[in-house]
N, C-alpha and C positions, 0 to 999 in steps of 0.2 A: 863587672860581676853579674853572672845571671842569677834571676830569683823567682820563685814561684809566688806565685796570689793567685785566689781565688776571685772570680770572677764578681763576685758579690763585694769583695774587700777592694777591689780595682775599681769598681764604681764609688765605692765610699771616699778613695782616698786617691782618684785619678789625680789631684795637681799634686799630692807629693810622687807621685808613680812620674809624672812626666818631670821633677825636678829634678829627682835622681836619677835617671836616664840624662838633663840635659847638662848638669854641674858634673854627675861623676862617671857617667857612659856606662849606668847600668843597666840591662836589660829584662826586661820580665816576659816571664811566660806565662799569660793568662789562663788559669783551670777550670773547667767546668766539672763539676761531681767525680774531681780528681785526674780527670783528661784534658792534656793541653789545645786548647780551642786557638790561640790567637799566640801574638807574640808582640811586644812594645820595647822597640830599640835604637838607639840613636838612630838620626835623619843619616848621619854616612855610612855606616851600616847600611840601611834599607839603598843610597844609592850605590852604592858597589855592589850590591846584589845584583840591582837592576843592571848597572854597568856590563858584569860576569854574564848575565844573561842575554844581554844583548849580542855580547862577543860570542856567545855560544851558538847563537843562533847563525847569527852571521857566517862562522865558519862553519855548520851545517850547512848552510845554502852553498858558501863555496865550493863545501868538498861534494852536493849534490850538481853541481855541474860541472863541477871536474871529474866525477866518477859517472857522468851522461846517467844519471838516477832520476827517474821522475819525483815530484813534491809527494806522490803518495808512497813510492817508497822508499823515498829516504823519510818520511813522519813515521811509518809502519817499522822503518828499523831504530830510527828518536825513541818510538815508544818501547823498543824491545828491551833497547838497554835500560831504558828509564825505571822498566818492571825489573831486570837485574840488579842495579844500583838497589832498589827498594827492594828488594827480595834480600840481595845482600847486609844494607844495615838493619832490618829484622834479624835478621841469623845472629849478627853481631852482638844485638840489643838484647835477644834470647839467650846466647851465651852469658852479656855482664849480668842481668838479672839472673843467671842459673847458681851464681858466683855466690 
């Protein structure tokens, strides 16, 4: 389950914040003045991201030399999509909030 805390309340009560993340694999999303600054979630969690990212990157490099693309432009088209992905879940995030 995820859950929000304030950043001040996450300092107060970090070993229960890290016990319910390790007994019940909940995750929190640290807020600052109501903006989510940080995020605290189980250790496999955090390594399958890394994992996903790795693989991500890896098959970027392959398809940059499968498709004879230099490192700077295949990072310059990495970045192009990475601003559509982000462009995209804004529009998204603007829609539910408009709801």
């Amino acid at each position: 389950m995820e859950k929000k805390v304030a950043a001040f309340e996450a300092r107060r009560q970090f070993g229960k914040i890290l016990q319910d993340v390790l007994v019940k694999g909940d995750a929190f999303v640290v807020e600052r003045h109501g903006e989510p600054v940080a995020a605290i979630v189980p250790v496999q969690v955090y390594r399958f991201w890394q994992e996903e990212r790795d693989a991500l990157f890896e098959s970027m490099r392959v398809a940059s030399e499968t498709a004879n693309m230099s490192e700077e432009d295949a990072m310059a088209l990495a970045n192009e999509v990475i601003q559509e992905v982000r462009a995209e879940k804004a529009r998204k995030k603007h829609a539910l909030e408009g709801k």
